[in-house]
Phi, psi and omega in degrees: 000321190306316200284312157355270173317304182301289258248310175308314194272335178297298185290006163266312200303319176290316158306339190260329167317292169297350174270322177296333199261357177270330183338311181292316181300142135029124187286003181272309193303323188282314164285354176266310190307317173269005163267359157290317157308303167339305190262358134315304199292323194290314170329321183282315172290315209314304173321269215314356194241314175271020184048084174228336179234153166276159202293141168216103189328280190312323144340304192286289180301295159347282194304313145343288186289342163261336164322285169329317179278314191286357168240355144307293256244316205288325188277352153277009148269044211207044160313143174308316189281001183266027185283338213205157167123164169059134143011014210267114187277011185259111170298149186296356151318319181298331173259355176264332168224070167301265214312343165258326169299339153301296168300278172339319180256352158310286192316314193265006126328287202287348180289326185310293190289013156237004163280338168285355195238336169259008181292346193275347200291338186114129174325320211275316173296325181284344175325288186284354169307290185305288186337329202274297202270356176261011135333320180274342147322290181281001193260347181264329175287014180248302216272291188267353191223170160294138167287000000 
């Protein structure tokens, strides 16, 4: 469990590194990273959510807790010039309804983070934690990104 936590926390320590260090770079380049980063944790939760791993709080409440900064973090990218360039899967929808495309990643900030905080609560508490935020994944991935 101790190693468990050191490895979890080394791969949060390395996501906010790598998030700090795009800092300088391009805001599409910057919004890709952390949703990649997003879609390592879901890597982590996901099994432990389909019984494919056993359930591990901590693990869980980590990955959680960088989901919560990176889409806090993620939705202060979206600048007028960043509609077009690059790789970009976000439709121009997103500047034409920035505030519901905003309010959708608050929501899944703050659901994240309280689902990283109920993660120690046991596989049956944590459940509906995730459901609540990753509800919020699909309702900005239907809407807002490309198919």
């Amino acid at each position: 469990m101790k190693r468990t936590c050191l490895v979890i926390a080394a791969i949060t320590a390395a996501a906010t590194f790598a998030t700090g260090a795009l800092a300088q770079g391009d805001p599409i380049a910057q919004r890709q990273q952390l949703m990649k980063q997003v879609g390592d944790q879901m890597k982590i939760v996901g099994p432990m959510m389909q019984g494919k791993v056993a359930y591990d709080g901590a693990a869980a409440g980590a990955a959680m807790a960088v989901i919560s900064k990176n889409s806090a973090d993620f939705i202060t990218l979206f600048p007028e010039d960043s509609k077009t360039g690059g790789d970009t899967e976000a439709l121009p929808v997103i500047w034409e309804r920035k505030a519901e495309f905003d309010a959708i990643g608050e929501k899944l900030s703050t659901e994240a983070a309280a689902a990283a905080e109920g993660a120690g609560g046991g596989l049956d508490a944590f459940k509906p934690l995730f459901a609540a935020a990753a509800a919020n994944c699909k309702a900005c991935h239907e809407d807002f990104r490309k198919p």
